[in-house]
C-alpha positions as CSV (number, residue, x, y, z in Angstrom):
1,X,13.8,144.2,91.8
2,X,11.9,147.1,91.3
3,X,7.9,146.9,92.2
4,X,4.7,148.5,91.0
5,X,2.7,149.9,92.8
6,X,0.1,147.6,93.1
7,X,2.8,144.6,94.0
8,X,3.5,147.2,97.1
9,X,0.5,147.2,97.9
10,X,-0.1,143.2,98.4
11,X,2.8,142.8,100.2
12,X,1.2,145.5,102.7
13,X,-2.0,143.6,102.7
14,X,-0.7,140.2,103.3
15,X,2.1,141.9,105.6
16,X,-0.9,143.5,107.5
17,X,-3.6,140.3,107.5
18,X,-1.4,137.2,106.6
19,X,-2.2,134.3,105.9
20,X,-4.6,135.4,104.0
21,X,-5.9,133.8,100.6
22,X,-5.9,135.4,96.9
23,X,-9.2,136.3,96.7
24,X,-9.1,138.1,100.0
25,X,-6.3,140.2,98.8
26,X,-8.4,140.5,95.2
27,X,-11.0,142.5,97.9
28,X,-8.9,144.3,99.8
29,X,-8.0,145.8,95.9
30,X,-11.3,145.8,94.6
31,X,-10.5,143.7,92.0
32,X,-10.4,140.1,90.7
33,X,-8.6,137.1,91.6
34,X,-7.4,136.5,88.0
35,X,-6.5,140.0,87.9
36,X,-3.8,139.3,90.7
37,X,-2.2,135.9,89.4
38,X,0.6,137.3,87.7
39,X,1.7,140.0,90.6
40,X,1.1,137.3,93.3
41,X,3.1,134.9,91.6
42,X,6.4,136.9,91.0
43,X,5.9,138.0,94.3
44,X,5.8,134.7,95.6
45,X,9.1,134.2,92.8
46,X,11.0,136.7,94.8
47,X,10.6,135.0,98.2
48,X,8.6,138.5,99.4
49,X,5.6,136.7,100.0
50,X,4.8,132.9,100.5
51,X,1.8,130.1,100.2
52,X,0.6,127.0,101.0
53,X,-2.6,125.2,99.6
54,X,-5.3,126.0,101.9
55,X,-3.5,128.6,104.0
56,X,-3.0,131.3,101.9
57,X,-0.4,134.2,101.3
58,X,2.1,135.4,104.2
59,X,5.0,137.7,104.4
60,X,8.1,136.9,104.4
61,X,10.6,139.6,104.2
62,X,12.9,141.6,101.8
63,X,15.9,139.4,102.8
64,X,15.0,136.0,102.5
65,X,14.6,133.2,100.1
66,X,11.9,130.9,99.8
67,X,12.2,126.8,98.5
68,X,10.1,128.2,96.3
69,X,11.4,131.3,95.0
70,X,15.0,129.1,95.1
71,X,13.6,126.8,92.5
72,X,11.7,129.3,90.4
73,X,15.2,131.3,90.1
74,X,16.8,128.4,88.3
75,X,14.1,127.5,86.0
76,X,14.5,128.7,82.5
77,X,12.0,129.1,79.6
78,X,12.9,126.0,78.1
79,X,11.9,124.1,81.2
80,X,8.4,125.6,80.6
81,X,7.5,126.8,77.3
82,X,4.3,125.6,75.7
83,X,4.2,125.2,71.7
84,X,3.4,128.5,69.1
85,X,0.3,129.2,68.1
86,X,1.5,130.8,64.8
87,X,-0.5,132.4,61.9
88,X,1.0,133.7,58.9
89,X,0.9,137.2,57.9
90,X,-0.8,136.8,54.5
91,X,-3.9,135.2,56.3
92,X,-7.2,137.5,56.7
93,X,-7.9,139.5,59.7
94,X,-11.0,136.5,59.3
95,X,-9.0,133.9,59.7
96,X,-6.9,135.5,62.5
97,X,-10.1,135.2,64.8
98,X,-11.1,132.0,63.7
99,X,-7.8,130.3,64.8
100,X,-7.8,132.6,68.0
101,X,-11.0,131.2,69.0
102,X,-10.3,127.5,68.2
103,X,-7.1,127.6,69.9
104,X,-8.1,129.5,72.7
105,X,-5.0,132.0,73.5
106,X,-4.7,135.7,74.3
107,X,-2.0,135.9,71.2
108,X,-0.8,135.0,68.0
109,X,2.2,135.2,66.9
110,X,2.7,136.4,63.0
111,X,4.9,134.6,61.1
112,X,6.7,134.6,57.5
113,X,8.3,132.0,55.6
114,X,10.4,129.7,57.6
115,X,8.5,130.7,61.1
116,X,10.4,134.0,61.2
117,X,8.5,136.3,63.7
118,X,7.1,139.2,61.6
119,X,4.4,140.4,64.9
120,X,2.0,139.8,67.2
121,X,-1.8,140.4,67.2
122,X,-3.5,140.1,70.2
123,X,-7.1,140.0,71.3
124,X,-7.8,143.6,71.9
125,X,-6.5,144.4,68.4
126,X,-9.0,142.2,66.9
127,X,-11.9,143.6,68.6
128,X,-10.9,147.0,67.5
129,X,-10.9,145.9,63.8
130,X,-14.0,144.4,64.3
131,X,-15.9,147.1,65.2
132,X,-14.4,149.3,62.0
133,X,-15.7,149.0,58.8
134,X,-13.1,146.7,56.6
135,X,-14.0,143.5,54.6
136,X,-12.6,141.5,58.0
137,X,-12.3,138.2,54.9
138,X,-10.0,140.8,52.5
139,X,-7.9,142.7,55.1
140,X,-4.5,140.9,55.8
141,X,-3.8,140.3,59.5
142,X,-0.3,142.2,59.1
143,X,-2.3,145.5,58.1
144,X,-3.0,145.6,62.1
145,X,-0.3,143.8,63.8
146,X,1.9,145.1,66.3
147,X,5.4,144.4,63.9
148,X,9.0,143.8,64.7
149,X,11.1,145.0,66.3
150,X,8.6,146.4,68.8
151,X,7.6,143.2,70.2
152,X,9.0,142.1,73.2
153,X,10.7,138.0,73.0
154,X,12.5,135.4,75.3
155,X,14.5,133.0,74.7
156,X,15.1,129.3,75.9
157,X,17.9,130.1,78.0
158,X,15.8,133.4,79.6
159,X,15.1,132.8,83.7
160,X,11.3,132.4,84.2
161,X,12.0,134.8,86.6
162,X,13.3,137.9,83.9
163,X,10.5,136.6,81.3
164,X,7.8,137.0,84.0
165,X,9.0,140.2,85.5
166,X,8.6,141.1,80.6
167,X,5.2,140.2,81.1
168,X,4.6,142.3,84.1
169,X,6.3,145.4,83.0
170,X,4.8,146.0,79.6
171,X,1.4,144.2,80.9
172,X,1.2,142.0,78.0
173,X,-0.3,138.3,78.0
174,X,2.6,136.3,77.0
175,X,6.1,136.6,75.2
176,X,7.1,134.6,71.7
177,X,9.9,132.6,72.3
178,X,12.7,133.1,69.7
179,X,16.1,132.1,68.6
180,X,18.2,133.1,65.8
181,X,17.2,131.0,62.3
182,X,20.0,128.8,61.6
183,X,19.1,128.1,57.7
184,X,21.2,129.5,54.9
185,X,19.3,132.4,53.2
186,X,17.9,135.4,53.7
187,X,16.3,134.5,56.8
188,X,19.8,133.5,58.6
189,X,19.8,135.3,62.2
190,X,16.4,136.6,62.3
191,X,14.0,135.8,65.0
192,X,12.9,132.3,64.4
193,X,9.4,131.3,66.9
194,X,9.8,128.0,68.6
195,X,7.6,128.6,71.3
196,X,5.5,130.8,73.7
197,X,5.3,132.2,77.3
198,X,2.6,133.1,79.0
199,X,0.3,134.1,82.2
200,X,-1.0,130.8,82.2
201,X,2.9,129.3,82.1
202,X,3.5,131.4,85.4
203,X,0.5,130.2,86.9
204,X,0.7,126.1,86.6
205,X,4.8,126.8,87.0
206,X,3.4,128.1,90.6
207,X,0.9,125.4,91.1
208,X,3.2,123.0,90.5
209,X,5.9,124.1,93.0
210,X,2.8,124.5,95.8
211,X,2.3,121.1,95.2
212,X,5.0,119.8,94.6
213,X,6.1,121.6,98.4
């Protein structure tokens, strides 16, 4: 497993202070709690560090295994995966936002006929149109998507563990989940949505397990 450097540098903390609880790491950083979830939690998947509610974070060592980290390795996306928010790419940079506000996510996945998977906008692409000077009701969203094939997917069968570790790497907010279209037609094989993984995925997956411990 290869680390950043800011993973290596919780490890040290809770190594150094353990137990010690999230938002006590988050200072030692100088940064927020929420800004930590995601590298706490596939730390915590590795069995490097461990938790317990109302104890907090403590080292555990390179070599060993947690319950936890045990269970997270045999999870797969299919265990976990929430439903698509899709929108499709002939809609209006207009629409885009309204259905990103009323559905609350980070990203929406772009979408042609047949829920083939076309791109991704995300949240920081519409503030940047935003603030241009386009006819936000005229411009279609797929003028400013990020398009295929540079969009990074998982599918069902996918270990939490690799999808997470997706997220991490190319610090993005969530991953489409895909599988090749089945229907006869021009659309056979491509990239079909049929669901979505996310930050907030890794976080109640981890919640759960704490729990559930």
């Amino acid at each position: 497993m290869q680390l950043t450097e800011r993973q290596k540098e919780i490890i040290l903390i809770v190594k150094e202070n353990g137990p010690i609880t999230g938002e006590n790491v988050a200072q030692h950083l100088n940064l927020s709690r929420a800004a930590l979830r995601a590298d706490l939690t596939i730390l915590v998947m590795a069995g490097l560090i461990d938790a317990k509610p109302r104890v907090g974070y403590f080292y555990v060592g390179d070599n060993s295994r947690t319950i936890i980290s045990e269970k997270v390795m045999e999870m797969k996306v299919k265990d976990c995966k929430s439903r698509p928010i899709v929108e499709r790419e002939e809609a209006s940079v207009y629409d885009t936002i309204v259905k990103m506000f009323i559905s609350d996510v980070g990203t929406l996945f772009i979408v042609s006929q047949g829920g083939i998977l076309q791109g991704v906008v995300s949240r920081k692409d519409l503030l940047k149109v935003t603030l241009g000077q386009g006819d936000l009701q005229s411009m279609p969203v797929n003028v400013i998507m990020t398009r295929m094939p540079n969009i990074i997917t998982t599918t069902l069968d996918e270990s939490i563990y690799e999808a997470t570790k997706k997220i991490i790497e190319h610090q993005i907010d969530g991953l489409p989940v895909v599988r090749p279209c089945e229907a006869e037609g021009p659309n056979f094989g491509l990239p079909e949505v049929i669901g979505r993984f996310t930050k907030t995925n890794i976080t109640r997956i981890f919640l759960e397990l704490l729990e559930g411990d």
